[in-house]
C-alpha positions as a Markdown table, in Angstrom:
| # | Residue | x | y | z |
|---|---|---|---|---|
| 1 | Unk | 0.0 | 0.0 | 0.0 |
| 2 | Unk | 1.5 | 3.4 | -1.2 |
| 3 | Unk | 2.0 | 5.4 | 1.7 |
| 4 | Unk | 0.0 | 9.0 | 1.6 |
| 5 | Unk | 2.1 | 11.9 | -0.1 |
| 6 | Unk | 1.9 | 14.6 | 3.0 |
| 7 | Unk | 3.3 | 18.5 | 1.7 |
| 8 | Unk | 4.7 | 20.4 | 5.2 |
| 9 | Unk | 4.1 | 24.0 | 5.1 |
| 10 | Unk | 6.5 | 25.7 | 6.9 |
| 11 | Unk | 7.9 | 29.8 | 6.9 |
| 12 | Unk | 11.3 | 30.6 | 8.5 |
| 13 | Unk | 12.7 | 33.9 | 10.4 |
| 14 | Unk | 15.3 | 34.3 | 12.7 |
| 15 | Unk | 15.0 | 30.5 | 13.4 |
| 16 | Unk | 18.4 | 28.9 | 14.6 |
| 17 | Unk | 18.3 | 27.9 | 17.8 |
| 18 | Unk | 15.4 | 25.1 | 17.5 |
| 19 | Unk | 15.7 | 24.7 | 13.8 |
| 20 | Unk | 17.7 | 21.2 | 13.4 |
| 21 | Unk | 15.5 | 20.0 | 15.9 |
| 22 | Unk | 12.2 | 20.5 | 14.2 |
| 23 | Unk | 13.6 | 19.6 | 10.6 |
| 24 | Unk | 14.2 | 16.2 | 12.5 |
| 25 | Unk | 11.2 | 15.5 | 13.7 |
| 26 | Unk | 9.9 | 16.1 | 10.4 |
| 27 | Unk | 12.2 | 14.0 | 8.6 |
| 28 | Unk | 10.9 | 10.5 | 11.2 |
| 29 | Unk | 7.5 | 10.9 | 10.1 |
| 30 | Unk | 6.0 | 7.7 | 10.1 |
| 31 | Unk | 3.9 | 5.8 | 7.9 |
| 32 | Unk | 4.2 | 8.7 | 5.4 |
| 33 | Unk | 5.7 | 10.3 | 2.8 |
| 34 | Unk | 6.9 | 13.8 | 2.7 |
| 35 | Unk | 7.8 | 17.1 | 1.0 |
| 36 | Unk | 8.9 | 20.1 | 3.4 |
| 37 | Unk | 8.6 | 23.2 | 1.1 |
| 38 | Unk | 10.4 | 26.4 | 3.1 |
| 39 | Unk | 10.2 | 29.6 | 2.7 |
| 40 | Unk | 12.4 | 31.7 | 4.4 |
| 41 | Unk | 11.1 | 35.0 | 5.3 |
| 42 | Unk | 14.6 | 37.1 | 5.0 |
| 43 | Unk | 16.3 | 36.0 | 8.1 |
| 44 | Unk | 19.6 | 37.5 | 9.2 |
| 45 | Unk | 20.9 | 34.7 | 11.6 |
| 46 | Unk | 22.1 | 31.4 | 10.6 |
| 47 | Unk | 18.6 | 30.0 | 9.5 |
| 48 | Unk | 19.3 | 29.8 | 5.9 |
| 49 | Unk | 22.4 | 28.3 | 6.2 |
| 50 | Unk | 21.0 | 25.5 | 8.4 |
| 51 | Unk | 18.3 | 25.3 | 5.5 |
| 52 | Unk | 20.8 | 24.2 | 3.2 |
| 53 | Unk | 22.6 | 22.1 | 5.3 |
| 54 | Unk | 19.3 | 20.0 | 4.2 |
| 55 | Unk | 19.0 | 20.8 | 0.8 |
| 56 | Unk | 18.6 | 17.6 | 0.0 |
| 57 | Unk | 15.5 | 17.4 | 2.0 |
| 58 | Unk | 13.6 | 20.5 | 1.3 |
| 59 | Unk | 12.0 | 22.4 | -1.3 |
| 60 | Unk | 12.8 | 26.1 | -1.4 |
| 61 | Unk | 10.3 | 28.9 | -2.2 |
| 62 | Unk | 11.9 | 31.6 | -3.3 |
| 63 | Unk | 11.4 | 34.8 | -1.3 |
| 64 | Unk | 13.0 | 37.5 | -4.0 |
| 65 | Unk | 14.2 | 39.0 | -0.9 |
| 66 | Unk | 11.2 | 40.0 | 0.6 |
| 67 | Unk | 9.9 | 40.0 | 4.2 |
| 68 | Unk | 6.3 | 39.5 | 3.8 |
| 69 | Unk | 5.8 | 38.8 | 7.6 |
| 70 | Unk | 4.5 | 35.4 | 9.3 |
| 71 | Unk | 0.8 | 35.1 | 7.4 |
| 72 | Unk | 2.1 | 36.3 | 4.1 |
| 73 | Unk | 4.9 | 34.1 | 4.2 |
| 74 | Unk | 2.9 | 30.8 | 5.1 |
| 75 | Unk | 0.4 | 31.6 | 2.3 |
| 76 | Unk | 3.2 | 32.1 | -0.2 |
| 77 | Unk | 4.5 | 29.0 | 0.2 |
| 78 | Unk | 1.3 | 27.0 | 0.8 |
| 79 | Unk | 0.5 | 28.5 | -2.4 |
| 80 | Unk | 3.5 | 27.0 | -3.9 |
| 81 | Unk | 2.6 | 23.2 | -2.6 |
| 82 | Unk | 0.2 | 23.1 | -5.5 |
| 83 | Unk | -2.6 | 20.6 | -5.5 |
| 84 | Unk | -0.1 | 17.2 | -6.4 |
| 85 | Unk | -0.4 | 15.8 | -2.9 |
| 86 | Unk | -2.8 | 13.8 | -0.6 |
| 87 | Unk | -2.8 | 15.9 | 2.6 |
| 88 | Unk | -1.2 | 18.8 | 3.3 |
| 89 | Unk | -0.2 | 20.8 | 7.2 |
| 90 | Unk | 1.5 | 23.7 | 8.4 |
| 91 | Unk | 5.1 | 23.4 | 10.6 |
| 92 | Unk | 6.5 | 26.0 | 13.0 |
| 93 | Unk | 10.4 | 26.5 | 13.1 |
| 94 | Unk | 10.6 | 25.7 | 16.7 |
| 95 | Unk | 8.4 | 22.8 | 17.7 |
| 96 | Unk | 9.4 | 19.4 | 18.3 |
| 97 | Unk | 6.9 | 16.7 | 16.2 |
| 98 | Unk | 6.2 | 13.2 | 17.7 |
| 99 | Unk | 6.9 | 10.5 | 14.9 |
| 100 | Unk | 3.1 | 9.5 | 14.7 |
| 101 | Unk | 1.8 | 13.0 | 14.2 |
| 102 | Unk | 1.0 | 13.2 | 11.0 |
| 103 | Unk | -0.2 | 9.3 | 10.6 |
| 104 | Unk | -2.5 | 10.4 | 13.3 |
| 105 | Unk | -3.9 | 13.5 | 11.6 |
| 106 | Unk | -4.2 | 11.5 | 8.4 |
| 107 | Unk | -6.1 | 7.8 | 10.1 |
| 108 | Unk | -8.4 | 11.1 | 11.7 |
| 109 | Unk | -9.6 | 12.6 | 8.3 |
| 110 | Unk | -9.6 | 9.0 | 6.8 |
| 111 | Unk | -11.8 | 7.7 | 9.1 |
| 112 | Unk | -14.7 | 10.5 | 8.4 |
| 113 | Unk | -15.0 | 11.6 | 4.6 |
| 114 | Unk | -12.2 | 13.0 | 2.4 |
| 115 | Unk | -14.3 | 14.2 | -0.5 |
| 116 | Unk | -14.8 | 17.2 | 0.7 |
| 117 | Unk | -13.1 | 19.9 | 2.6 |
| 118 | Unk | -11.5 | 18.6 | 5.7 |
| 119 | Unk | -9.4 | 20.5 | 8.5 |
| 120 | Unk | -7.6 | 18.4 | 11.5 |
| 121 | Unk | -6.4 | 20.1 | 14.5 |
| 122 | Unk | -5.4 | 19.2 | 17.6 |
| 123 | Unk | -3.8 | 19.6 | 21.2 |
| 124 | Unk | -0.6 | 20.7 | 21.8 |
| 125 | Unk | 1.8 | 19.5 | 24.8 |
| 126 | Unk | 3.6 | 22.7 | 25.9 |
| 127 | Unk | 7.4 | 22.5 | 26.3 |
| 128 | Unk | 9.9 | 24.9 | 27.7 |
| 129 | Unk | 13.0 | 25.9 | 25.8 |
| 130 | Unk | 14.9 | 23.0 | 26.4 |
| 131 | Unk | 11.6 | 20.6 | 25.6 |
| 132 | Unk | 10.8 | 20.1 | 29.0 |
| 133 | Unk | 7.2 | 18.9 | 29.1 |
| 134 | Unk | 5.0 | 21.8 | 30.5 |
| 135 | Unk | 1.4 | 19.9 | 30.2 |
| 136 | Unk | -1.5 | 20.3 | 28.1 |
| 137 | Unk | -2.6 | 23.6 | 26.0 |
| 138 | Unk | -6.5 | 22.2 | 26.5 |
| 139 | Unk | -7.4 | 20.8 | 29.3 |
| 140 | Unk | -10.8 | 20.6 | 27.0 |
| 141 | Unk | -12.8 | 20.0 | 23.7 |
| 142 | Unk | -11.9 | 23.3 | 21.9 |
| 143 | Unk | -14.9 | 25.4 | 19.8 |
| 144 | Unk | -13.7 | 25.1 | 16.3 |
| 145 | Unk | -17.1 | 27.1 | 14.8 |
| 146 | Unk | -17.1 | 29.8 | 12.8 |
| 147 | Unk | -18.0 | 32.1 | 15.3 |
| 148 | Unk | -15.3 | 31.2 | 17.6 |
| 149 | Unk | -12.7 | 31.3 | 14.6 |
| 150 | Unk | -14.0 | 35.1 | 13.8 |
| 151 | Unk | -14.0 | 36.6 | 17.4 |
| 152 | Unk | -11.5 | 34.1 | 19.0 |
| 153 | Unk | -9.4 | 31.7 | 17.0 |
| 154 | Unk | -8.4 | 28.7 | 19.3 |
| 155 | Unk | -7.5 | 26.3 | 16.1 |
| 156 | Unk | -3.6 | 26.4 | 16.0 |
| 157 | Unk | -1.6 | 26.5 | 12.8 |
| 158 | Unk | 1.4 | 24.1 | 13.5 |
| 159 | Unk | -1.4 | 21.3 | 14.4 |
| 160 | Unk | -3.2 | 21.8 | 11.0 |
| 161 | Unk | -3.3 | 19.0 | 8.8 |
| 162 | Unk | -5.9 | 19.6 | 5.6 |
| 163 | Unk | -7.0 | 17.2 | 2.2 |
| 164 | Unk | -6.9 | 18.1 | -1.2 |
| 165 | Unk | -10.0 | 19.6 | -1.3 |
| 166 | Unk | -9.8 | 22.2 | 1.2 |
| 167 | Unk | -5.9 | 23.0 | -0.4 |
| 168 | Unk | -8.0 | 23.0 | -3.6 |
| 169 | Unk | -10.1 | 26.2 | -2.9 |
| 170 | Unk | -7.3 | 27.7 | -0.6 |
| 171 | Unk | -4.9 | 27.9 | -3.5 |
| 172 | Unk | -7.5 | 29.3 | -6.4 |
| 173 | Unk | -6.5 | 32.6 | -7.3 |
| 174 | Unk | -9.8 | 34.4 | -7.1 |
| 175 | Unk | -10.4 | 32.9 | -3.7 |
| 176 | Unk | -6.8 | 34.0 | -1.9 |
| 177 | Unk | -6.7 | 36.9 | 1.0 |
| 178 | Unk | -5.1 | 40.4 | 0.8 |
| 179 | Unk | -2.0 | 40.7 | 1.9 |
| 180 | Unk | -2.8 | 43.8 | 4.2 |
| 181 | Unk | -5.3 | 41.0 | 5.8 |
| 182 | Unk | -2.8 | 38.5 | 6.6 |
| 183 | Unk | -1.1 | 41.3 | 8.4 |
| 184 | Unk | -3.8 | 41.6 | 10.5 |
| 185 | Unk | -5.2 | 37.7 | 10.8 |
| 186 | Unk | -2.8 | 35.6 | 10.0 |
| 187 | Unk | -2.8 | 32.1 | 7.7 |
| 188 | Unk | -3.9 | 29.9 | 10.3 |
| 189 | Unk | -7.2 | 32.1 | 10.8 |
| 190 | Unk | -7.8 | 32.2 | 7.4 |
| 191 | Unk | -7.3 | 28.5 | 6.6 |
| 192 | Unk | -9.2 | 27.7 | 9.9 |
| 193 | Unk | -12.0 | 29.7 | 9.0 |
| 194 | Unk | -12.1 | 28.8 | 5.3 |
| 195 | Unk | -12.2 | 25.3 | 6.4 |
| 196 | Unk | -15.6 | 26.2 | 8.6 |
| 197 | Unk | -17.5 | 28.2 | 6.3 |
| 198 | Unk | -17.0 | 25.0 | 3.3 |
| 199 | Unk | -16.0 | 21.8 | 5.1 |
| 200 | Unk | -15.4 | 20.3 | 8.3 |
| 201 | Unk | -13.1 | 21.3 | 11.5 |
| 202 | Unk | -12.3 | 18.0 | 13.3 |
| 203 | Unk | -10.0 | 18.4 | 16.6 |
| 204 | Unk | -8.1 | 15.8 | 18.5 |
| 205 | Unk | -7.6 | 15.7 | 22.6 |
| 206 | Unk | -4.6 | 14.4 | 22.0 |
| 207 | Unk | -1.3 | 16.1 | 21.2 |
| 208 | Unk | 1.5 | 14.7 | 18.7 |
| 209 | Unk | 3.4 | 17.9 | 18.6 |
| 210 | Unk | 5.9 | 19.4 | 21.5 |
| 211 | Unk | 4.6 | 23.1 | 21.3 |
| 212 | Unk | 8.4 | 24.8 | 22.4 |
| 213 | Unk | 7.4 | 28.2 | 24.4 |
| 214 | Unk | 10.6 | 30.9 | 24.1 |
| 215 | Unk | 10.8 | 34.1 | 24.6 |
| 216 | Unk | 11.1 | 34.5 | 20.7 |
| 217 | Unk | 8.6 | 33.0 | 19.8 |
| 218 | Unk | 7.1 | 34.8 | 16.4 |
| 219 | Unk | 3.5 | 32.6 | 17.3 |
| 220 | Unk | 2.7 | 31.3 | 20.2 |
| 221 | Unk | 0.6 | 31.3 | 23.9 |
| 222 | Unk | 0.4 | 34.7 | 24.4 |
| 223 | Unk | -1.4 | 36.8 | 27.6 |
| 224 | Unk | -1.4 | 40.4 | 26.3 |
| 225 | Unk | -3.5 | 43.2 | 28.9 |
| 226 | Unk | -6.3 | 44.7 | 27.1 |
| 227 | Unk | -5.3 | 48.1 | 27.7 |
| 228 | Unk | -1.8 | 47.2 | 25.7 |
| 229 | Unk | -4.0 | 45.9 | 23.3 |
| 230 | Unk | -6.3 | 48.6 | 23.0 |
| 231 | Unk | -2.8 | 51.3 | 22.6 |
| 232 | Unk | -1.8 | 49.2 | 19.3 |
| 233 | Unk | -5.0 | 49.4 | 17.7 |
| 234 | Unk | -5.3 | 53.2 | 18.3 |
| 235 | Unk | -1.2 | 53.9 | 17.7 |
| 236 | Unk | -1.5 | 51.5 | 14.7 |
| 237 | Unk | -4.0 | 51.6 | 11.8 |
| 238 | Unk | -2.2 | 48.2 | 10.2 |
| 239 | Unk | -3.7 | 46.7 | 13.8 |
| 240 | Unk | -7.2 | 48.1 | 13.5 |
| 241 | Unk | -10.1 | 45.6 | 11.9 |
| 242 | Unk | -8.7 | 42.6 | 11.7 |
| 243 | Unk | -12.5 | 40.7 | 12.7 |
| 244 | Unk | -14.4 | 43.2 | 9.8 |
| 245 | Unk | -11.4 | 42.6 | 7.2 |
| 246 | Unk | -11.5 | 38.9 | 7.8 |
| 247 | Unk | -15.6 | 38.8 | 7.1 |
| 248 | Unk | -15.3 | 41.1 | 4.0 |
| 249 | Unk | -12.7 | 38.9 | 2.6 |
| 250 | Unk | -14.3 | 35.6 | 3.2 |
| 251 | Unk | -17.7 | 37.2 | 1.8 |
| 252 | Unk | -15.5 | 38.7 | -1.4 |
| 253 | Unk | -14.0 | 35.1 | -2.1 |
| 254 | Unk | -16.4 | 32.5 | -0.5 |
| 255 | Unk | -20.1 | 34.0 | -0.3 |
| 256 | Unk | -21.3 | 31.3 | -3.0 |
| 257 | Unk | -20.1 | 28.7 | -0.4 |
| 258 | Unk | -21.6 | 30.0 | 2.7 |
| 259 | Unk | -24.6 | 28.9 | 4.6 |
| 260 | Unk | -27.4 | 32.4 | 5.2 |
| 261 | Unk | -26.9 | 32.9 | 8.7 |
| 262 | Unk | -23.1 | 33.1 | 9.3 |
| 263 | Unk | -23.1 | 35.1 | 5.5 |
| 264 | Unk | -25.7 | 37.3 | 7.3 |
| 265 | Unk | -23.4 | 37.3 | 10.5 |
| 266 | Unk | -20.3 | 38.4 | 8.2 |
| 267 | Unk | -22.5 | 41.1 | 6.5 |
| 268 | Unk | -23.1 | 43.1 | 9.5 |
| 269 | Unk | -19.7 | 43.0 | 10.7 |
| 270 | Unk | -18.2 | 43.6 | 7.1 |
| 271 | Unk | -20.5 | 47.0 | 6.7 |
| 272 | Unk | -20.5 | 48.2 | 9.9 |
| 273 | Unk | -17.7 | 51.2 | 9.5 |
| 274 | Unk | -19.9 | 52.6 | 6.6 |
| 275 | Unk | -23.5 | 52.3 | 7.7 |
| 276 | Unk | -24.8 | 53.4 | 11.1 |
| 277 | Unk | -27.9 | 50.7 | 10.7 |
| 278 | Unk | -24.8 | 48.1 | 10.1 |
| 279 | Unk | -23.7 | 49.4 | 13.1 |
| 280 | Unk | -26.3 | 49.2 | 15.9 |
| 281 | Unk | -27.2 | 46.1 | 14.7 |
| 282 | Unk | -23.9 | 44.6 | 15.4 |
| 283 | Unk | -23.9 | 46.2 | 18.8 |
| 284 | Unk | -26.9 | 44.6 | 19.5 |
| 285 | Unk | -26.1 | 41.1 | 18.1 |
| 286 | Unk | -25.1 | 39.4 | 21.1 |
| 287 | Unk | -24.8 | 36.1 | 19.3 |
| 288 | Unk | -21.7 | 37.2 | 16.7 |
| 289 | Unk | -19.6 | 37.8 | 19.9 |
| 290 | Unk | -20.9 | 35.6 | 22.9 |
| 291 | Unk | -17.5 | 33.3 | 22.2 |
| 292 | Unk | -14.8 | 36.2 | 22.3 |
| 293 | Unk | -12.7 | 36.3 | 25.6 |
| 294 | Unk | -13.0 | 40.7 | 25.5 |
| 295 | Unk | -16.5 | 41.8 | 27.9 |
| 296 | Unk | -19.7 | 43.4 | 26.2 |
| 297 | Unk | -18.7 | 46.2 | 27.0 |
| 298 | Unk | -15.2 | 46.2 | 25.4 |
| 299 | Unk | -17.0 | 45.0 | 22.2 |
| 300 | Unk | -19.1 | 47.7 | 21.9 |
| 301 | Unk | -16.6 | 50.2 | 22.6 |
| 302 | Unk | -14.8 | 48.6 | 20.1 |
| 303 | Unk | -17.6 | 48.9 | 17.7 |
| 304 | Unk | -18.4 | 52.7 | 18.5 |
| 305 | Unk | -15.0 | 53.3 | 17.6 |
| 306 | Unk | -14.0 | 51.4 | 14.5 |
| 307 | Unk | -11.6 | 49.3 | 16.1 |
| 308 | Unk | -13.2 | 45.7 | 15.5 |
């Protein structure tokens, strides 16, 4: 039996200290075959270097010199993975993969329907910087809905493992985000919520995947205050929006996919900047933002102000 052609998605920066070790773990995947495409987002430590001490191993995407930042760059080279393989995932530069990971993801998928488009996620075992086991992210079944993607996306990138369908309308042309968007939400939102809106979300308890927590970490657990938060979005227009970009992207590229209510959902918050109807509604649309971790009343200050 042909073992299943697996593409690894995986975007570089600054990346030397846990590097070798991830590319490892990526290389004694078993019961699978696969093709680690890299792009490396314009590092200036010893990341490409380490790249090409595995040359033999890994298929470059070209980066004309350009730092796109951490969404942009995972796009890019998802992009470049084309449609020629059987499942595809996403791989951080510092995590640590258990040998079965993949294998798991794939028996997952398998064991449900793979005709159309199917997302796998799963748990994470938190590690210190020297892979000391820290315990489990989720002590929980995660919400992977729609709604909780849009207000407060708990589906993580590096766990990610999708089918050809799903890396079928991800990679269409007409159907691909802005790159201001992916500044603001990056490719494991999109891909997450994508997945939602036309297929299936399926996430696993269990963790295959040593999530490394550093102080560098470019993605990661993060506990920011709201008030720091709050200071970005009103210093920095590129940090405004991100919930109403993300619904007038997915309705651009994806509205003749969409079920009415969540379309009707991504409507509101979409138009809500240009039409003051638009926007009491959303304020009083308790539903859109009953999974998102800010208070009411944050979210409607956040509304009256522009900033969601």
């Amino acid at each position: 039996m042909n073992k299943p052609k697996v593409a690894i998605i995986m975007s570089t920066y600054n990346g030397e200290n846990y590097l070798r070790e991830q590319i490892d773990s990526l290389l004694q995947q078993e019961g699978v075959e696969v093709s680690i495409f890299v792009r490396d987002d314009c590092s200036q430590d010893t990341t490409l270097e380490i790249l090409e001490s595995y040359a033999d191993s890994l298929i470059f995407v070209k980066n004309d010199g350009l730092n796109l930042g951490v969404g942009n760059s995972f796009m890019e080279a998802l992009y470049q993975a084309g449609i020629d393989y059987d499942y595809y995932a996403f791989c951080d530069q510092d995590d640590i993969w258990l040998p079965e990971k993949l294998f798991e993801a794939i028996k997952t998928i398998d064991n449900i329907e793979t005709q159309k488009p199917m997302l796998y996620c799963s748990n994470q075992t938190l590690v210190d910087q020297e892979a000391r086991v820290i315990g489990l992210r989720h002590q929980q079944l995660i919400n992977v809905s729609s709604l909780q993607i849009l207000t407060n996306n708990l589906v993580t990138g590096c766990t990610m493992v999708w089918n050809k369908p799903l890396q079928t309308a991800l990679i269409a042309k007409e159907r691909r985000p802005s790159s201001d968007l992916l500044n603001v939400r990056i490719h494991d939102v999109w891909v997450a919520m994508v997945a939602s809106l036309i297929g299936e979300i399926i996430y696993d308890t269990d963790a295959f995947i040593y999530y490394r927590q550093h102080e560098n970490n470019v993605v990661g657990v993060k506990k920011e205050n709201i008030y720091i938060n709050w200071c970005k979005k009103l210093r920095n227009k590129s940090k405004r929006n991100g919930r109403s970009l993300l619904a007038t992207e997915l309705i651009e590229k994806f509205e003749d996919m969409m079920e009415s209510t969540i379309l009707s959902d991504l409507k509101i918050l979409s138009g809500y900047q240009r039409d003051f109807s638009s926007k009491v509604a959303l304020i009083r649309n308790s539903r859109l933002f009953s999974l998102s971790n800010e208070s009411k009343w944050a979210i409607r200050l956040k509304i009256i102000f522009n900033l969601i």
